[in-house]
LUMDODREN-204914 format. One record per residue (C-alpha): residue number from 1; residue in three letters; chain; x, y, z. Coordinates in steps of 0.2 Angstrom, whole numbers, plus 2048, in hexadecimal, padded with zeros to 3 digits. Layout:
PT num residu chaine east north  up
PT NUM    ALA      A    X     Y   Z
...
END
This chain:
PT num residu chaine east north  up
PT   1    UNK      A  800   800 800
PT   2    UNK      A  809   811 7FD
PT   3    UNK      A  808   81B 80A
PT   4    UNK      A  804   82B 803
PT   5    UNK      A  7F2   824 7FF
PT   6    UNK      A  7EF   81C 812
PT   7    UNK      A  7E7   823 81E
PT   8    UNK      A  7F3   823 82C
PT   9    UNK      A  7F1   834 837
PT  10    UNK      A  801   834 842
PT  11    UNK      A  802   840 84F
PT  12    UNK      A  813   849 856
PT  13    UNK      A  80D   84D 866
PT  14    UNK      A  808   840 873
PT  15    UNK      A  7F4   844 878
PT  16    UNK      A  7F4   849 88C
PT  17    UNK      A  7E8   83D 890
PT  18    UNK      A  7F1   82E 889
PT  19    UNK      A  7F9   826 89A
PT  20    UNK      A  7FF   815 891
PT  21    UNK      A  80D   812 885
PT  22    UNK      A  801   808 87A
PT  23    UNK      A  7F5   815 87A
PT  24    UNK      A  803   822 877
PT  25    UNK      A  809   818 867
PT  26    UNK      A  7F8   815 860
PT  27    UNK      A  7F1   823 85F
PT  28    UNK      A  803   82B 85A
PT  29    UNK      A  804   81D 84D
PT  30    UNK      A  7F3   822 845
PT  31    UNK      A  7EF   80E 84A
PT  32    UNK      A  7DE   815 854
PT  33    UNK      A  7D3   825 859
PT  34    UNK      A  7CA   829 868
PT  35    UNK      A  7B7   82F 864
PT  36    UNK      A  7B3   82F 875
PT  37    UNK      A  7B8   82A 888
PT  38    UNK      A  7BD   818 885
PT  39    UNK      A  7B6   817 872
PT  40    UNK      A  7C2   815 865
PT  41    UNK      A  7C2   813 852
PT  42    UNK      A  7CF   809 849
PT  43    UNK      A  7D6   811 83C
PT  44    UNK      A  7DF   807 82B
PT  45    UNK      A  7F0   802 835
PT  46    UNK      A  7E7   7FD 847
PT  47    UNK      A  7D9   7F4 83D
PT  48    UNK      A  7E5   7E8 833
PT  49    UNK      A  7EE   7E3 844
PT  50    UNK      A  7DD   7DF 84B
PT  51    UNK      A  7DB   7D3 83D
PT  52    UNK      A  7EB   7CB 83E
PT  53    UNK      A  7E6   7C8 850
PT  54    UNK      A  7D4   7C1 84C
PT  55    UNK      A  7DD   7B4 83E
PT  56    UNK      A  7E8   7AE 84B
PT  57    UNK      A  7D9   7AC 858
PT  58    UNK      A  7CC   7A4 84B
PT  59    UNK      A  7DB   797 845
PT  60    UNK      A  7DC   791 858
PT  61    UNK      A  7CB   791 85A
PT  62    UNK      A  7C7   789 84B
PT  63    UNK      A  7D7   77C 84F
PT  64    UNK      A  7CE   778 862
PT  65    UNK      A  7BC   775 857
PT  66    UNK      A  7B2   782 85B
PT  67    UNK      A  7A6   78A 84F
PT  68    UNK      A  7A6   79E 84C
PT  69    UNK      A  795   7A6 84C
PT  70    UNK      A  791   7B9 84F
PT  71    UNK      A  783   7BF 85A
PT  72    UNK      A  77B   7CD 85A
PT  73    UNK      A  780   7DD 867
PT  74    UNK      A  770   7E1 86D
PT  75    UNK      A  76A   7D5 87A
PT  76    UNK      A  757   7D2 880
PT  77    UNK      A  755   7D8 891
PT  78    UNK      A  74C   7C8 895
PT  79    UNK      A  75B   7BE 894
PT  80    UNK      A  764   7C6 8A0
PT  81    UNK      A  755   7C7 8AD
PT  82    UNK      A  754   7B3 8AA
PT  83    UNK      A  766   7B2 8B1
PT  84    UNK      A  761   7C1 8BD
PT  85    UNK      A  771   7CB 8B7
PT  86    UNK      A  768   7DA 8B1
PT  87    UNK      A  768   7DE 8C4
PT  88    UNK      A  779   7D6 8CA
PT  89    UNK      A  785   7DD 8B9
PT  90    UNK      A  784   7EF 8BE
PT  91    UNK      A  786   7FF 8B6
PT  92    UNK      A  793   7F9 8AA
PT  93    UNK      A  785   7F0 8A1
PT  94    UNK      A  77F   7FC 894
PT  95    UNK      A  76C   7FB 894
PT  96    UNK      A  761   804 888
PT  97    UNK      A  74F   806 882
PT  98    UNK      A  747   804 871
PT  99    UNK      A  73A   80E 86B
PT 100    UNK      A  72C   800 871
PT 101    UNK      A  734   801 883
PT 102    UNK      A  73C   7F0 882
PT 103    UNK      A  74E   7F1 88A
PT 104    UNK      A  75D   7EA 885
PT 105    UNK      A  76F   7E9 889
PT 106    UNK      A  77C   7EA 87F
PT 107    UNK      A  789   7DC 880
PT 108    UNK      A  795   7DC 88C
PT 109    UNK      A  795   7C7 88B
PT 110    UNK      A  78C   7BD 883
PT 111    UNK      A  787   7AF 890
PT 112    UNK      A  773   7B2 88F
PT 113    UNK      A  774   7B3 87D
PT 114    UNK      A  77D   7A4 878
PT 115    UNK      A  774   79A 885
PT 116    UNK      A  762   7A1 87E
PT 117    UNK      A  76A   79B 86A
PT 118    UNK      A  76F   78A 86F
PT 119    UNK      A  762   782 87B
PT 120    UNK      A  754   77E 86F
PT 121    UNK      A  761   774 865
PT 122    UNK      A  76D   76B 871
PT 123    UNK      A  761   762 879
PT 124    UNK      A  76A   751 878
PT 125    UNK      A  777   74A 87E
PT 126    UNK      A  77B   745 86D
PT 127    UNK      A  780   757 867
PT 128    UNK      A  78D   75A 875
PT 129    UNK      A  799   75F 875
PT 130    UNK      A  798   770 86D
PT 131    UNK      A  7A2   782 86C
PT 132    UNK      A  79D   791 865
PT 133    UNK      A  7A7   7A1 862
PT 134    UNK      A  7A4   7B2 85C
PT 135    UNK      A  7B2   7C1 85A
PT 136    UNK      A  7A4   7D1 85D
PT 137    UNK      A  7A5   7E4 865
PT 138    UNK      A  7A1   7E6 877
PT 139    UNK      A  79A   7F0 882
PT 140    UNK      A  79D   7F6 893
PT 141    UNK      A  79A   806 89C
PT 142    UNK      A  7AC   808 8A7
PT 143    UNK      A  7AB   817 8B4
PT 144    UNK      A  7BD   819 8AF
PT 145    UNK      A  7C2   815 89D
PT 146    UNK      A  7D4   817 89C
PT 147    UNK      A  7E5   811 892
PT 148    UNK      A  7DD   812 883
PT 149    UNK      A  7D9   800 87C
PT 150    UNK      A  7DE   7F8 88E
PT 151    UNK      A  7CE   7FF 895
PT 152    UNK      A  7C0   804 88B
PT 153    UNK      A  7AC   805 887
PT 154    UNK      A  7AA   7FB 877
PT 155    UNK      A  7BA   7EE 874
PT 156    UNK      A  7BA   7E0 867
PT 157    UNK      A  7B8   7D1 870
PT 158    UNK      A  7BA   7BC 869
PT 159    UNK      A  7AD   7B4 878
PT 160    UNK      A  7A9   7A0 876
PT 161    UNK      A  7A0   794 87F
PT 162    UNK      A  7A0   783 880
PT 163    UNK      A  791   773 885
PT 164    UNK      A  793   762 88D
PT 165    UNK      A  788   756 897
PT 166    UNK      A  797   752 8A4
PT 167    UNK      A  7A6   75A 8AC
PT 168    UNK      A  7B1   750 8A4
PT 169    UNK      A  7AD   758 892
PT 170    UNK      A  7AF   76A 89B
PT 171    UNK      A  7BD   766 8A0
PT 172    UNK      A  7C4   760 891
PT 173    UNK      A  7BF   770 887
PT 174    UNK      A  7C5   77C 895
PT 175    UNK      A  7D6   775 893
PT 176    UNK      A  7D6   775 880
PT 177    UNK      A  7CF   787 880
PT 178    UNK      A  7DE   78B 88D
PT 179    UNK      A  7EB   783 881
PT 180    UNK      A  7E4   78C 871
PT 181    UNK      A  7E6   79C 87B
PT 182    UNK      A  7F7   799 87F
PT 183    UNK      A  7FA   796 86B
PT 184    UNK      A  7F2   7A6 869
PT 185    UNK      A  7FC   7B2 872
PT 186    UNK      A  80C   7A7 86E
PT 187    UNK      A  809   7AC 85D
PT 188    UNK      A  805   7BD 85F
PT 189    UNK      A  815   7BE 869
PT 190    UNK      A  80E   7C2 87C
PT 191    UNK      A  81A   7C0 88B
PT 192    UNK      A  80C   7B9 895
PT 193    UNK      A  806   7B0 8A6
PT 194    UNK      A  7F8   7A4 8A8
PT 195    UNK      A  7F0   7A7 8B8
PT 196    UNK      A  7E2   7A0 8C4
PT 197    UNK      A  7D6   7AC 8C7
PT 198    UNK      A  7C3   7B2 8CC
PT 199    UNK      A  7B4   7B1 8C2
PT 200    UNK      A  7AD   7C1 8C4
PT 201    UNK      A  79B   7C4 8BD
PT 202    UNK      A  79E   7B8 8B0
PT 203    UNK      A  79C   7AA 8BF
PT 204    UNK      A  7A1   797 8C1
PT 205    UNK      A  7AF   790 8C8
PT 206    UNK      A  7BF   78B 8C3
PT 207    UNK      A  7C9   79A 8B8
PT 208    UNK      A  7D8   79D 8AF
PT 209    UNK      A  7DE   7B1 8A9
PT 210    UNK      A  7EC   7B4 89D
PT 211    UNK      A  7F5   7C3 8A2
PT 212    UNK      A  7FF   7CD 897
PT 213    UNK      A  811   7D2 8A1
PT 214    UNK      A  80F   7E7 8A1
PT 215    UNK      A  815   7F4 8AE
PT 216    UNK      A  807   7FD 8A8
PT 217    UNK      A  7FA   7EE 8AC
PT 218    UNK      A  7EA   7F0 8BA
PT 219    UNK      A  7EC   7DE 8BF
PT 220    UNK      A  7FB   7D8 8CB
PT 221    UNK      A  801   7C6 8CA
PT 222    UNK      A  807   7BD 8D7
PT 223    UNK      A  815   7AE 8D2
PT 224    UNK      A  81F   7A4 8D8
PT 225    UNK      A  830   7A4 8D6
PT 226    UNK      A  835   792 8D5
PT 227    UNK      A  825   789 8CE
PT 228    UNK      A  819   78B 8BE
PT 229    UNK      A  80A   792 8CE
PT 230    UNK      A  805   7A5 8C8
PT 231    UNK      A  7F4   7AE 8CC
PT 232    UNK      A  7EB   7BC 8CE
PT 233    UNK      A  7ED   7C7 8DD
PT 234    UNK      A  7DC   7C4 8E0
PT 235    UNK      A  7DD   7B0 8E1
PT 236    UNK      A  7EE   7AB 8E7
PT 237    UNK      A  7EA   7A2 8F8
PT 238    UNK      A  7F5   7A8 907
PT 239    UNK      A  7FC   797 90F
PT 240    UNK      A  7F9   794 921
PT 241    UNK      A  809   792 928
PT 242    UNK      A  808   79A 939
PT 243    UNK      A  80B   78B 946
PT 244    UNK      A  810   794 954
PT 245    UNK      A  805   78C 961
PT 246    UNK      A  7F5   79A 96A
PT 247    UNK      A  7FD   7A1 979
PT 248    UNK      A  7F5   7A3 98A
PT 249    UNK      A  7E7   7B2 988
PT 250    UNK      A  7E7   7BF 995
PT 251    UNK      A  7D7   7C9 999
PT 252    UNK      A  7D0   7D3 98F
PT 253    UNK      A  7D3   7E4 993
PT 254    UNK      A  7CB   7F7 98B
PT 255    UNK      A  7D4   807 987
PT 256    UNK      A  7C9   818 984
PT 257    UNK      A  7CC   81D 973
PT 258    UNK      A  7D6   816 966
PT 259    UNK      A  7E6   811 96D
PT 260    UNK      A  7F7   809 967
PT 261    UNK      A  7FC   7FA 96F
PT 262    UNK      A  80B   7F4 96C
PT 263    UNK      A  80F   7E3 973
PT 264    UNK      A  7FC   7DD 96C
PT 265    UNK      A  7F7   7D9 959
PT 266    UNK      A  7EE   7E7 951
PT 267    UNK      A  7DE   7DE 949
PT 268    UNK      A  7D2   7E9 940
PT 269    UNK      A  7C0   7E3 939
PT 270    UNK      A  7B9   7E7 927
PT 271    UNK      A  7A4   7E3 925
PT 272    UNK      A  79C   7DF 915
PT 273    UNK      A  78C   7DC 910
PT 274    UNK      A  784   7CF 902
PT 275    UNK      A  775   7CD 8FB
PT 276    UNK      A  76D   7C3 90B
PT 277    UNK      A  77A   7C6 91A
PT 278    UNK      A  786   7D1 923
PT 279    UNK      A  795   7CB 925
PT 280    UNK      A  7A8   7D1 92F
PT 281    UNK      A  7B6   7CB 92C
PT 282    UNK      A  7C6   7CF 93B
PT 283    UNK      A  7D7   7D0 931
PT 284    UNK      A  7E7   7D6 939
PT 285    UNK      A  7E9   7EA 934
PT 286    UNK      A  7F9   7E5 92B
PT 287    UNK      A  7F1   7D9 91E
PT 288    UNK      A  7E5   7DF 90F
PT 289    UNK      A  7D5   7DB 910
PT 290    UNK      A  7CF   7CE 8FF
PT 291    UNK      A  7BD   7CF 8FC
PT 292    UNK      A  7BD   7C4 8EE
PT 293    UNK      A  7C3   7B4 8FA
PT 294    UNK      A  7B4   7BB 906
PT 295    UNK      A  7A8   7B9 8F6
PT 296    UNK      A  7AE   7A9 8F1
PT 297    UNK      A  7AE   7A1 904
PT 298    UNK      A  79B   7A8 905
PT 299    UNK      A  798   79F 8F2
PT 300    UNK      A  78E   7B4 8EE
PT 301    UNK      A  78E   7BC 8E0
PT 302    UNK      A  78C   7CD 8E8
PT 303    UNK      A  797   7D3 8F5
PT 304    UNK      A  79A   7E4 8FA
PT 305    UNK      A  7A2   7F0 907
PT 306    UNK      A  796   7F4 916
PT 307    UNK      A  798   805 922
PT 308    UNK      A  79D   7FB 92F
PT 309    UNK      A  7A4   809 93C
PT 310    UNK      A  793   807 944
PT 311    UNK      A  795   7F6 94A
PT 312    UNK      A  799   7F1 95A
PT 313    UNK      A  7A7   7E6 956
PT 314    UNK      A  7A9   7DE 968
PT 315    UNK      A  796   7DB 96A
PT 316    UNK      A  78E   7D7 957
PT 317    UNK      A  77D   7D0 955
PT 318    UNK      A  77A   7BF 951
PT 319    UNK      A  775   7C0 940
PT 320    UNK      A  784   7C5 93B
PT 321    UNK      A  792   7B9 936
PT 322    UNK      A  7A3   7BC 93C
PT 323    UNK      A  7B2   7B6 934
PT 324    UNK      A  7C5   7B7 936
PT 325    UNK      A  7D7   7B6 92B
PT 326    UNK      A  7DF   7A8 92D
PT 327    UNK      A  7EC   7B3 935
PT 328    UNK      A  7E4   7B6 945
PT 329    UNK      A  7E3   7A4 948
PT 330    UNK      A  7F0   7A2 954
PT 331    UNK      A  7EE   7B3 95D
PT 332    UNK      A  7EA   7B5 971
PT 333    UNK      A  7EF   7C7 96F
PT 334    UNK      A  7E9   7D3 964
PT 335    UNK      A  7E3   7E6 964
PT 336    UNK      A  7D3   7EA 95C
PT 337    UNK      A  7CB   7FE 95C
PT 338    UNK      A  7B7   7FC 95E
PT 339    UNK      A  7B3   80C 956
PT 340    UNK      A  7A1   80C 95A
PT 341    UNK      A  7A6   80B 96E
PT 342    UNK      A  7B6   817 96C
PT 343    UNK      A  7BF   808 975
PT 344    UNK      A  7CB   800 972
PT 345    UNK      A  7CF   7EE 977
PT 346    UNK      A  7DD   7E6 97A
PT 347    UNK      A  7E5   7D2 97E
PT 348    UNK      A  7D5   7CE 973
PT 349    UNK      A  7D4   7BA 971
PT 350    UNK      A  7CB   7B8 95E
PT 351    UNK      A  7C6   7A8 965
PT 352    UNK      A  7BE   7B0 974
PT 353    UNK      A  7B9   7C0 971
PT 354    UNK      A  7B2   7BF 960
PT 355    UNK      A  7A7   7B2 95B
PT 356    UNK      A  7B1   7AD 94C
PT 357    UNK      A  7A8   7A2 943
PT 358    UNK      A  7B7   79B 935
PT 359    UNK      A  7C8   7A1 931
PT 360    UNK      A  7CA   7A1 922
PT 361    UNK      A  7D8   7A7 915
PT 362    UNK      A  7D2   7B9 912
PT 363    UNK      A  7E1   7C4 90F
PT 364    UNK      A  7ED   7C8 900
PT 365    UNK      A  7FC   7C1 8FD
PT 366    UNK      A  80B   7C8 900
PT 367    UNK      A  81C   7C9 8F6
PT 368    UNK      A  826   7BB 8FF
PT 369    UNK      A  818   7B3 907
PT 370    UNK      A  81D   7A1 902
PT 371    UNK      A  815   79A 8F2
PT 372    UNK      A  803   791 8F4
PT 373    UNK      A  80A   782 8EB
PT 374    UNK      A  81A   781 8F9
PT 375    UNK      A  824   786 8EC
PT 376    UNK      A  830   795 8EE
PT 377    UNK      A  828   7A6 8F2
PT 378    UNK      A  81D   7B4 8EA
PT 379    UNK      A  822   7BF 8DE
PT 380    UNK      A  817   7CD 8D6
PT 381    UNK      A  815   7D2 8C4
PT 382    UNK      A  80A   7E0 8BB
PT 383    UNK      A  7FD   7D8 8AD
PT 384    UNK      A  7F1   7DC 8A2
PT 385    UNK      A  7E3   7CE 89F
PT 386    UNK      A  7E1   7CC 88C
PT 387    UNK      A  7D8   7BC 890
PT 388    UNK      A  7CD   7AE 89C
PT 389    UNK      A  7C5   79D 89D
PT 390    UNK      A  7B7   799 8A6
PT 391    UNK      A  7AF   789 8AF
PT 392    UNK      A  79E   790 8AF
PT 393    UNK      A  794   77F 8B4
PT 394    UNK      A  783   77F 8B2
PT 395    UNK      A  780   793 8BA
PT 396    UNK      A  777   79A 8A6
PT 397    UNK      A  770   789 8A3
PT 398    UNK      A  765   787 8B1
PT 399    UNK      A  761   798 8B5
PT 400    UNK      A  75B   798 8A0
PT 401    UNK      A  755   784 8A0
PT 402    UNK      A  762   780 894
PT 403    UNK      A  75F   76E 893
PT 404    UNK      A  764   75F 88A
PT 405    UNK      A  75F   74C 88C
PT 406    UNK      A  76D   740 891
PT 407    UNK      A  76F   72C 88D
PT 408    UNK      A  760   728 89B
PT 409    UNK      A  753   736 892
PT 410    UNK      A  757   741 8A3
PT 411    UNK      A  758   754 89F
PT 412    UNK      A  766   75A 8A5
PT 413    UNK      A  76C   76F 8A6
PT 414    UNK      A  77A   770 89A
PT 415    UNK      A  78B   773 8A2
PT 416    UNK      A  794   781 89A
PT 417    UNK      A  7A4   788 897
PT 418    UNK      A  7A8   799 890
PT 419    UNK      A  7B9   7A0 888
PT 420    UNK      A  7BD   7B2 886
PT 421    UNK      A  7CB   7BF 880
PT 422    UNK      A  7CB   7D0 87D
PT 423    UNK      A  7D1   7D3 86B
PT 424    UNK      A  7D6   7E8 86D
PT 425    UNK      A  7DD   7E6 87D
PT 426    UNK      A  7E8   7D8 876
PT 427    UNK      A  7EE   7E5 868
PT 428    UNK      A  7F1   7F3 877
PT 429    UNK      A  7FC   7E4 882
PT 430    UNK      A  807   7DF 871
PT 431    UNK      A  809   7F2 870
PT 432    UNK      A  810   7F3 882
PT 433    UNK      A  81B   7E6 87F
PT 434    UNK      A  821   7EA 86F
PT 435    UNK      A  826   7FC 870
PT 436    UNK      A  836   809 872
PT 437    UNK      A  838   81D 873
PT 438    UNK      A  835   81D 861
PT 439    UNK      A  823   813 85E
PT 440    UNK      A  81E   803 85D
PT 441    UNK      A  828   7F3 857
PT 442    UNK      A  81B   7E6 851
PT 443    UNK      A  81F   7D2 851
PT 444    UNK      A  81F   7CE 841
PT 445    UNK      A  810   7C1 844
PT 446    UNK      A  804   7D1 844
PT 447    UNK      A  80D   7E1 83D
PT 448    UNK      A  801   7EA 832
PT 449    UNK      A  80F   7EA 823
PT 450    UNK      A  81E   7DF 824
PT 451    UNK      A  827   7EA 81A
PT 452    UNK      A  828   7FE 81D
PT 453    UNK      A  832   802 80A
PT 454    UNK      A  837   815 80D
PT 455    UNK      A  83B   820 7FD
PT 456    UNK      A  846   82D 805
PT 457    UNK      A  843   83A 7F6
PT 458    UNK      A  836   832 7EC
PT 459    UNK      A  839   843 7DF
PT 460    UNK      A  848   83C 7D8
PT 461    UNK      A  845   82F 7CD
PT 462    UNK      A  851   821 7D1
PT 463    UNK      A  84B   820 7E1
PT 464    UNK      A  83A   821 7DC
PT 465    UNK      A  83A   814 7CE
PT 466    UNK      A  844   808 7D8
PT 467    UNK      A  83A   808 7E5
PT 468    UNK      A  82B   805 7DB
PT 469    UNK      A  835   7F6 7D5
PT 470    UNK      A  837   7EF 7E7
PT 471    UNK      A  826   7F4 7EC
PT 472    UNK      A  81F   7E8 7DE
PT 473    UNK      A  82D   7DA 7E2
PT 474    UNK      A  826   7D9 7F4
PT 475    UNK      A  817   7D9 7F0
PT 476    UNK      A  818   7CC 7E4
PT 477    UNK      A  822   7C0 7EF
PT 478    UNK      A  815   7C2 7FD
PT 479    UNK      A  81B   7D1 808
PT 480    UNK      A  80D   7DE 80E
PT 481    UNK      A  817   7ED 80A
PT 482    UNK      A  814   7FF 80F
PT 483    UNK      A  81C   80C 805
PT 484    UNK      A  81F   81B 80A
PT 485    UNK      A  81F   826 7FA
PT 486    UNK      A  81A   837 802
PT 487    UNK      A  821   847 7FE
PT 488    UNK      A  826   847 80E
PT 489    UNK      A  839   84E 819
PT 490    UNK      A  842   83D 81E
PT 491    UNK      A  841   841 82F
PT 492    UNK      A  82F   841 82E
PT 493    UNK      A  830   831 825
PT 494    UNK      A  83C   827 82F
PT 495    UNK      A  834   82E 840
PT 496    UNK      A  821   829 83A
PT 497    UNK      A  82A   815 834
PT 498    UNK      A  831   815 847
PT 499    UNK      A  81F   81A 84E
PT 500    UNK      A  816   80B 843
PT 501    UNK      A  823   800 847
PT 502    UNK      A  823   7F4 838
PT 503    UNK      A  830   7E4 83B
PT 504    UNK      A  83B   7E9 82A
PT 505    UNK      A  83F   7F8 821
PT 506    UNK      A  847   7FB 810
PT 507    UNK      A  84E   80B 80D
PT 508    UNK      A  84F   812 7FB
PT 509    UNK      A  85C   820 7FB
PT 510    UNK      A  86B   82A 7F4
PT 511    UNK      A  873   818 7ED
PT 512    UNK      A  861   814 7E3
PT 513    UNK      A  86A   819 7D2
PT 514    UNK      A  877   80B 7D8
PT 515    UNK      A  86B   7FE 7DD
PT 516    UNK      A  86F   800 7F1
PT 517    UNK      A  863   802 7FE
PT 518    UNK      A  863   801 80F
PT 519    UNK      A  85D   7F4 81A
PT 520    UNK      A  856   7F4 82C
PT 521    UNK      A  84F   7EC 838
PT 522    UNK      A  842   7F7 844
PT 523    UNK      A  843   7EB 854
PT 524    UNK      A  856   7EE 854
PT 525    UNK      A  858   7FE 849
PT 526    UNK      A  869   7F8 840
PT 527    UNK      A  86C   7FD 82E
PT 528    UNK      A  874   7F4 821
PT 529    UNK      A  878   7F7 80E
PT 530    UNK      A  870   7EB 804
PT 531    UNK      A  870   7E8 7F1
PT 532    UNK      A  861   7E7 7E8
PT 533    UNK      A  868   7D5 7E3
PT 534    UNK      A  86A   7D2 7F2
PT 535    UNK      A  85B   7D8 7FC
PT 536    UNK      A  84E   7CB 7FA
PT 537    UNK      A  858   7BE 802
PT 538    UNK      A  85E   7CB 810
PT 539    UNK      A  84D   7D0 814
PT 540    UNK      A  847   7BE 815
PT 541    UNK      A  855   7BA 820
PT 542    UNK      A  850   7C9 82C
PT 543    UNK      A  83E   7C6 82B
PT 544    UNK      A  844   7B2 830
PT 545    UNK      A  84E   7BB 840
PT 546    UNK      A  840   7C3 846
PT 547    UNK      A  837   7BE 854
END
């Protein structure tokens, strides 16, 4: 494609508002534009990534067997009151109104939908197992949109879903949806971690994330550093490896105000409420809180912070469920401020003076803590999710009487699994990782030209006519070639190849009248002169090294 007839609006100056590098380099690069608060348009350059990303993901889909449909964006409300998340997905669900008063959403997932397409057909045992997939625009109304493509309102999205009549098949499907993954961002070049995580809205069980390695990423990783064992923060379990034997309480004793004691264990109390129950949970005031292992123990979906400064920790009432960390186990001194008194209380035994009804593993782990597998100690890293797998069971099929008939004639809920990666951010991860001070440096897998040919002068006409020459050469032995024919300084030239980032380019210069030209390679930036002879085999060896 010559360049002077693409549509590729680079920009000098870095926009204020664009915190990330991939941001930065996109919109730079004329690969995207923001029309509003999380809401991009792709322009020629970004779109022909995204489609080099898509191949790859339908050619491992299509490998693992499962079938690509699409469905539509705008979703019956009625589906998602059968599964009774109109009310529980909250304000990130985009709902709106037809002109007949009939609501809709528009897709954030696709869970209610595919379940309502496949539950007239797969009612046999016969038709299972089956996996459906669709790459589609989503929707989701963030408070916060930011990073450009990392975090926005409408991303592309590739969700699937999968049917079985037993574990076994889920199983089976899960791990063969969590190996296509890893071909997938093997081949679009991704340093990245596989980790066990939490469900979320989506809901079921057992989880996997993959986590592109970024400073700039939202997510921390906890890893170990002697075993495979990675996770998110959010899952990692905190081993219990306090054995130091309870030690003789002494009485309980209450100071006015809040007071620091030294010689006691400070304890503090964080309350929560669910969709049924109160609940408090005592934790030692150096250790964070993690409500999603409180939502988990509780088996809610729903669990939220309660204004708890109210409660009178030392005397609650009975319908309130009282739990503890797992570190205050073994304590017979501790320190805890009762704020609804103004008193504080110290030698408190958890076991007496709290009615704890479980301890339980509630807090974060810890850099150094030892590895839940026994293996090493924790490490942290930063991440950015680009995708997840999901257990989901039977939660859609039964709230939507999704059934089939098994071997005996017995109908059965369908158990389900479902598959999803998020296409632009995948794009925006590659661009975090693939990147200097100058632009962006494309693995050659999903660079939107292989080939930047820059014609330093294109008014004289050796240069120009050889450079036509090699344009139709590389194109003819299968290169996609960009050619930069503008009437434009070098500089500009050379600085806009560095912000695109293309994995080779050819230089046609001063020596064009002697069939020379320079040859460089943008991830290293080092420039050879090449014969025209000589170049097809030198940019195939190149292209060869790359990667």
């Amino acid at each position: 494609m010559k360049q002077s007839q693409m549509f590729i609006p680079t920009m000098k100056e870095t926009p204020a508002d664009a915190e990330s590098a991939s941001h930065r380099l996109l919109l730079r690069g004329g690969f995207i534009r923001q029309n509003a608060a999380g809401v991009y348009s792709y322009l020629p350059l970004g779109y022909k990534v995204i489609k080099k990303i898509e191949t790859i993901i339908r050619e491992e889909m299509d490998r693992a067997g499962s079938q690509e449909l699409l469905m539509p964006a705008m979703q019956p409300a009625e589906l998602w009151h059968e599964t009774g998340r109109w009310d529980v997905y909250g304000p990130e669900l985009m709902r709106l109104k037809d002109r007949h008063g009939r609501y809709f959403a528009l897709g954030a997932t696709g869970e209610e939908l595919i379940t309502s397409l496949v539950r007239d057909f797969l009612n046999s045992y016969k038709k299972l197992p089956m996996n459906l997939y669709q790459i589609q625009t989503k929707y989701r109304d963030e408070k916060r949109p930011r990073f450009g493509l990392l975090r926005g309102r409408e991303f592309i999205m590739k969700d699937a879903y999968s049917f079985h009549d037993s574990p076994e098949s889920l199983d089976k499907s899960y791990w063969d949806m969590f190996n296509a993954y890893c071909r997938i961002f093997e081949r679009c070049g991704l340093k990245f971690r596989a980790v066990l995580a939490d469900s979320g809205a989506i809901g079921g069980k057992d989880t996997h994330e993959f986590q592109a390695l970024a400073e700039i990423g939202e997510d921390t990783i906890a890893y170990s550093d002697s075993s495979d064992f990675a996770a998110n923060l959010e899952m990692a379990a905190v081993l219990d490896t306090d054995t130091a034997e309870k030690g003789n309480a002494l009485s309980l004793e209450r100071v006015p105000g809040k007071q620091v004691v030294d010689e006691d264990t400070p304890i503090v109390a964080q309350a929560f409420k669910t969709r049924t129950e109160t609940v408090v949970v005592f934790i030692k005031a150096t250790d964070e809180m993690n409500d999603v292992k409180l939502k988990n123990i509780l088996a809610t979906d729903l669990i939220e912070p309660f204004e708890g400064d109210s409660l009178d920790l030392m005397h609650l009432d009975e319908e309130i469920r009282v739990f503890a960390d797992n570190g205050l186990k073994h304590l017979s001194q501790a320190v805890l401020y009762n704020k609804a008194e103004d008193i504080t209380y110290v030698h408190v035994d958890p076991d007496r003076d709290l009615s704890i009804e479980s301890y339980n593993d509630f807090r974060f782990i810890k850099e150094g803590d030892p590895s839940p597998d026994g293996k090493g100690t924790i490490k942290f890293a930063r991440g950015i999710e680009i995708g997840q797998v999901f257990k989901l069971g039977t939660k859609y099929s039964e709230a939507m009487n999704a059934t089939y008939l098994d071997a005996d004639g017995k109908a059965k809920p369908l158990i389900m699994g479902c598959y999803g990666i998020g296409v632009s951010r995948t794009l925006s991860a590659i661009c975090e990782q693939y990147h200097d001070e100058g632009g962006l440096i494309w693995p050659k897998s999903l660079a939107p030209f292989a080939i930047h040919l820059i014609t330093v002068n294109p008014k004289n006409e050796d240069q120009y006519s050889l450079s036509e020459k090699l344009y139709q050469f590389f194109m003819e032995q299968g290169y996609d070639v960009l050619w930069d024919d503008r009437k434009e300084r070098p500089g500009v030239k050379f600085a806009d190849s560095e912000l695109i980032g293309c994995p080779v380019q050819v230089i046609v210069g001063k020596k064009a009248a002697d069939q020379i030209v320079e040859l460089a390679s943008r991830k290293n930036k080092e420039r050879i002169e090449t014969s025209v002879e000589a170049l097809s085999t030198d940019v195939d060896e190149l292209m060869n090294a790359l990667d």
